[in-house]
C-alpha positions as a Markdown table, in Angstrom:
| # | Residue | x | y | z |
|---|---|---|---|---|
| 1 | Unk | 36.5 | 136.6 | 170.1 |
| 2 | Unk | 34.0 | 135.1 | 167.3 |
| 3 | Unk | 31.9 | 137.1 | 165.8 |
| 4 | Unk | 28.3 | 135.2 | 165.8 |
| 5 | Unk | 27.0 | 136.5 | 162.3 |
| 6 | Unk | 30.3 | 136.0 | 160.9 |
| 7 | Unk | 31.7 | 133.2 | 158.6 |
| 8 | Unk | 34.3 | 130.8 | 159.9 |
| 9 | Unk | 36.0 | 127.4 | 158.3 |
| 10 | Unk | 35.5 | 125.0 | 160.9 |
| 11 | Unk | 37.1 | 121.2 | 160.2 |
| 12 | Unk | 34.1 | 118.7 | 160.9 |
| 13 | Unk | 34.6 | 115.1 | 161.3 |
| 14 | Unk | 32.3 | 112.9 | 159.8 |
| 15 | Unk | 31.6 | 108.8 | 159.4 |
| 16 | Unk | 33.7 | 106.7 | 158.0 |
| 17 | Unk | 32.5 | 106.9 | 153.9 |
| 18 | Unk | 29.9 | 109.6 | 154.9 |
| 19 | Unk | 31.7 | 112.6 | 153.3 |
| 20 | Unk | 30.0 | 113.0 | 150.2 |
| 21 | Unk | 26.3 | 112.5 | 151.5 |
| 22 | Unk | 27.2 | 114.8 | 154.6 |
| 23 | Unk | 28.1 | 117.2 | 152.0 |
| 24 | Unk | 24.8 | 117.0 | 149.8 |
| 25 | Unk | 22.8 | 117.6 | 153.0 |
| 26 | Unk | 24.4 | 120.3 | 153.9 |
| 27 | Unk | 24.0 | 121.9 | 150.6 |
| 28 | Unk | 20.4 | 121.0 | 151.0 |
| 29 | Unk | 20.2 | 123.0 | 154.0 |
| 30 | Unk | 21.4 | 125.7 | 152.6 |
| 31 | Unk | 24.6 | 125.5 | 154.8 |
| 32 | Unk | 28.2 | 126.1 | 152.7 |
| 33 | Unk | 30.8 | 123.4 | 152.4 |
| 34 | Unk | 33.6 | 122.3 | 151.2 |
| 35 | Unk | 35.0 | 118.7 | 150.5 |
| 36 | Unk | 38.1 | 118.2 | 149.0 |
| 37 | Unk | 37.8 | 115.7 | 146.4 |
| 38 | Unk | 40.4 | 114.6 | 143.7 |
| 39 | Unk | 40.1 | 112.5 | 140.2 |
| 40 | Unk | 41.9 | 109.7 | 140.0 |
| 41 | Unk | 42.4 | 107.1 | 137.5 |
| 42 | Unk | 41.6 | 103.9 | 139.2 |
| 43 | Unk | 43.9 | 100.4 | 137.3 |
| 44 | Unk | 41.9 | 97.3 | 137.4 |
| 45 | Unk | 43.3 | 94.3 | 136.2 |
| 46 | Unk | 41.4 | 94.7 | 132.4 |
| 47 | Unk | 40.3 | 98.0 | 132.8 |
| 48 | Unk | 40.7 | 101.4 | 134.1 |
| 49 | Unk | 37.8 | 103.7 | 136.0 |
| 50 | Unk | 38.0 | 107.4 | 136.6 |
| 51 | Unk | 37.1 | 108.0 | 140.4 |
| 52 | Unk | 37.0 | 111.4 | 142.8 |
| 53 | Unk | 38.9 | 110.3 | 145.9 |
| 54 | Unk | 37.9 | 112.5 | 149.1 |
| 55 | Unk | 41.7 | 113.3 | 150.0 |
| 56 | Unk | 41.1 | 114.3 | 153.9 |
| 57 | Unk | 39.3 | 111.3 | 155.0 |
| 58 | Unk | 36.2 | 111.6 | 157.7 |
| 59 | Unk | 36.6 | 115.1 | 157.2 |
| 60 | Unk | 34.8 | 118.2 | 155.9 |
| 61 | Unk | 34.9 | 122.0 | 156.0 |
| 62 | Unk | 32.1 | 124.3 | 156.9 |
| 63 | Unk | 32.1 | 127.8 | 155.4 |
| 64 | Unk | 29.4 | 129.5 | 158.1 |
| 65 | Unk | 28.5 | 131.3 | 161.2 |
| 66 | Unk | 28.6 | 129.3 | 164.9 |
| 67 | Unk | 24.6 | 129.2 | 164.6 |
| 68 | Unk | 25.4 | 127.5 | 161.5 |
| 69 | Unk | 28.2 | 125.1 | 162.7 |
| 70 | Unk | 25.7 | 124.2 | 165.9 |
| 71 | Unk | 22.9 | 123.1 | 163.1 |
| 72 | Unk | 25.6 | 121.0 | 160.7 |
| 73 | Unk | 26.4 | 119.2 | 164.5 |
| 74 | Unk | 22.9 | 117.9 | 164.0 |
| 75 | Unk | 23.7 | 115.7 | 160.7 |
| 76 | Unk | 23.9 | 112.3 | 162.7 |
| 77 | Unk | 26.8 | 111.8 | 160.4 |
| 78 | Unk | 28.8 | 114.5 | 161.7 |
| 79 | Unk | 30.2 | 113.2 | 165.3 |
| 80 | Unk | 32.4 | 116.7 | 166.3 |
| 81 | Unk | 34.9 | 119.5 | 165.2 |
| 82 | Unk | 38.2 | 120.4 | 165.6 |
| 83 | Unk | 38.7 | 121.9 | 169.0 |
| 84 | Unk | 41.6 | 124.4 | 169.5 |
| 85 | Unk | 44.1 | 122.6 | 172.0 |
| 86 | Unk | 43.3 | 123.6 | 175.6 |
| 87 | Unk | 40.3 | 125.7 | 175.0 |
| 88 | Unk | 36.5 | 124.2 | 174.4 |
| 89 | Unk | 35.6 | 125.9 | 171.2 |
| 90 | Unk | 36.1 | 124.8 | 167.6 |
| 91 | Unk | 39.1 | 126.1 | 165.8 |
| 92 | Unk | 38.6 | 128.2 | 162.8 |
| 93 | Unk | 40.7 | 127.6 | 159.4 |
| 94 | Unk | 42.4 | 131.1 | 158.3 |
| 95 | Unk | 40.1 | 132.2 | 155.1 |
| 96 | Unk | 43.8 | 133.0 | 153.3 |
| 97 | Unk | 45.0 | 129.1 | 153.7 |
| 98 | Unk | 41.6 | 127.5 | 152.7 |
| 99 | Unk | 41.6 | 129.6 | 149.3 |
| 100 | Unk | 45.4 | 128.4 | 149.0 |
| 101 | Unk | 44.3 | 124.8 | 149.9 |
| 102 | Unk | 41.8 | 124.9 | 147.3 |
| 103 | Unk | 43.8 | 126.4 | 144.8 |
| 104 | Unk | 46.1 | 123.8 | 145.2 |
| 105 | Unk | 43.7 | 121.1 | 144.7 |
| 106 | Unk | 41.5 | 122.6 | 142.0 |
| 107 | Unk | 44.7 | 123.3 | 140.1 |
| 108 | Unk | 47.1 | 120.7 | 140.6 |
| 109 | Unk | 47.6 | 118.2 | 137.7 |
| 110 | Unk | 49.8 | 115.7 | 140.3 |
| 111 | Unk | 47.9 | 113.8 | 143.3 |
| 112 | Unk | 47.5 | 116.2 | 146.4 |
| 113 | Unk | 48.6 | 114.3 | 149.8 |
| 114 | Unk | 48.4 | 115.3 | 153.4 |
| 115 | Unk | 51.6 | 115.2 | 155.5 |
| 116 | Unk | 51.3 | 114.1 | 158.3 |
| 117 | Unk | 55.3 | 114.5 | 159.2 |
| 118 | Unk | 56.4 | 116.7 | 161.1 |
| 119 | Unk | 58.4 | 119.0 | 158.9 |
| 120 | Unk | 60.6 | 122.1 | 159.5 |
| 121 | Unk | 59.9 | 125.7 | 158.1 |
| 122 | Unk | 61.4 | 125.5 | 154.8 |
| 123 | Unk | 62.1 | 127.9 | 151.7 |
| 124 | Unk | 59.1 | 130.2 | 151.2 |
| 125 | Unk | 58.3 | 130.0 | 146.9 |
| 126 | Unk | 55.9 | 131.0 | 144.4 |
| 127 | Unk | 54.7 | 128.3 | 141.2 |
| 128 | Unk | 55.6 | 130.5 | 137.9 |
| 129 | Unk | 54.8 | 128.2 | 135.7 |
| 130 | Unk | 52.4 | 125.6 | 135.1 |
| 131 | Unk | 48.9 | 125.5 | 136.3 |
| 132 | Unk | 49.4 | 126.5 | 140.0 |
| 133 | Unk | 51.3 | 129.7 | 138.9 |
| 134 | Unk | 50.8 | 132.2 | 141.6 |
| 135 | Unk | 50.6 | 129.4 | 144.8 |
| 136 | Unk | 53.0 | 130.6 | 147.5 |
| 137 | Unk | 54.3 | 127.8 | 149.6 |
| 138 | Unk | 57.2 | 126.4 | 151.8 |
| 139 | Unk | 59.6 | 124.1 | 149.4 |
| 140 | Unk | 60.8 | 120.5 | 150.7 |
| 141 | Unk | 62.3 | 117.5 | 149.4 |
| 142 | Unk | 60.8 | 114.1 | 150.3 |
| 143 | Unk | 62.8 | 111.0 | 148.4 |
| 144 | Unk | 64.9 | 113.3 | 145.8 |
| 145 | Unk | 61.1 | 114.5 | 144.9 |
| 146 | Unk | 60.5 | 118.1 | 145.1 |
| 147 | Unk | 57.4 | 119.2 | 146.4 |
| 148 | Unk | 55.8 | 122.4 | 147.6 |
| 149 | Unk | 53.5 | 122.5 | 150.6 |
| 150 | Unk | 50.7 | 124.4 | 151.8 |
| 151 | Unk | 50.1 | 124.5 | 155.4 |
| 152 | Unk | 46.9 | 124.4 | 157.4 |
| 153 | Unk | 47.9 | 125.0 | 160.4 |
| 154 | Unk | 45.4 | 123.0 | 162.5 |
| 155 | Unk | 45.7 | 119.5 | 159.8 |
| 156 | Unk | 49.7 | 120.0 | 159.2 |
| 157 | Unk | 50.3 | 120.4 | 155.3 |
| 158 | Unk | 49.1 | 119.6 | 152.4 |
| 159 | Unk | 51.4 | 119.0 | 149.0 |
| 160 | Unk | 52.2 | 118.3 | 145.9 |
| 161 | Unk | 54.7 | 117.6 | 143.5 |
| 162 | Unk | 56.2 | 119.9 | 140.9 |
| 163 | Unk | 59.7 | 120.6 | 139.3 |
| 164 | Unk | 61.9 | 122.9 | 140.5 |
| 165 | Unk | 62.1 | 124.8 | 137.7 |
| 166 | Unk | 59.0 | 126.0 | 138.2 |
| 167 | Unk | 59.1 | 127.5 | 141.6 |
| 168 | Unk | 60.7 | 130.7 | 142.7 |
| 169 | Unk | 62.5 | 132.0 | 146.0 |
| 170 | Unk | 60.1 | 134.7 | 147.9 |
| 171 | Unk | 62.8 | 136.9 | 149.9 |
| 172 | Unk | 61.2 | 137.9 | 153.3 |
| 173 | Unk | 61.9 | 141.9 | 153.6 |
């Protein structure tokens, strides 16, 4: 049951290219988001240009209550949420994996990719080094390339690559 004063992640869908502006006007309305966005370093054929890539495409997160969510809906450059399968409400994103989501991309010195594959429950680890010590994850190998994954469980997972030496087994007791 949703509680209508309080704050959910929704995933909204926006325009193609709209993110950023969809993002400003929310702010402007006082209504909390979150887009993920990532530098980049852009090779042209003289030159090179430092650019911040939106990594989930047409999409956005809303940090609010459903009174909230109803008057983002209004944006005409929002066209709909995430809907749970089989029920005609908009899914909500667990607070615990959008902090680990953003973690992950505010941390994360290698690009961050979404996986759209479907992948198997893996070995649970925790970063101890580097600077996404302390992100708990599931472990998989993709082309001899170690990578640890964070899952949101409505998008799939999102990941990253980092050495094995930096990750460590979490036992399940």
């Amino acid at each position: 049951m949703i509680d209508e004063h309080k704050r959910y992640w929704y995933v909204a869908y926006t325009l193609s290219r709209h993110e950023k502006k969809v993002a400003e006007k929310l702010k402007l309305m006082g209504i909390d988001c979150y887009l993920p966005i990532q530098e980049e370093i852009q090779q042209y054929q003289n030159r090179k240009k430092k650019i911040q890539r939106v990594v989930l495409p047409m999409t956005i997160f809303i940090h609010g209550t459903s009174k909230e969510r109803l008057e983002a809906l209004q944006l005409p450059s929002i066209t709909h949420y995430l809907m749970e399968i089989g029920k005609h409400k908009a899914a909500t994103v667990p607070d615990d994996q959008m902090e680990r989501f953003r973690f992950m991309l505010d941390y994360s010195d290698a690009t961050v990719e979404i996986e759209n594959a479907s992948l198997q429950p893996g070995m649970q680890v925790r970063v101890i080094k580097g600077p996404l010590t302390g992100l708990e994850g599931e472990l998989i190998n993709i082309n001899k390339t170690s990578k640890v994954i964070v899952r949101i469980d409505l998008l799939g997972a999102i990941s990253t690559e980092i050495p094995i030496s930096f990750v460590e087994s979490i036992h399940n007791i």
